[in-house]
Structures are given as C-alpha cells and as structure tokens.
N, C-alpha and C positions, 0 to 999 in steps of 0.2 A: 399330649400329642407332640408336640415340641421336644420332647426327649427322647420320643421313640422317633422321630427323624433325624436328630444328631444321633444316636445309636445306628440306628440303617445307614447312615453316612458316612460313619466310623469304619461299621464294618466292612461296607464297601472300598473305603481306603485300603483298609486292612487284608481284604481279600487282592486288590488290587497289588498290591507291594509282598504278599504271597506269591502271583502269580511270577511276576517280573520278579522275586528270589530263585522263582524255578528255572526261570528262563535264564538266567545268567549264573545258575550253578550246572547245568545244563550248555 
C-alpha cells in the first residue's frame, strides 16, 4: 500500500512538471 501511494505521488509529480514543460515551451 505504501508504495503504491509513493508511485501515485510520483506520478503526479511527474505529470505535474509535464504539464508546466508544456506550458513554458509553449
């Protein structure tokens, strides 16, 4: 359990710092 909330965590980091690379290559 515990690791799949640090995984969802991540991702969401990870999605999040995606997003704002598009936004500022953009």
């Amino acid at each position: 359990l515990l690791r799949e909330e640090t995984n969802s965590k991540i991702l969401n980091l990870f999605a999040r710092n995606q997003k704002e690379h598009v936004f500022a290559t953009k």
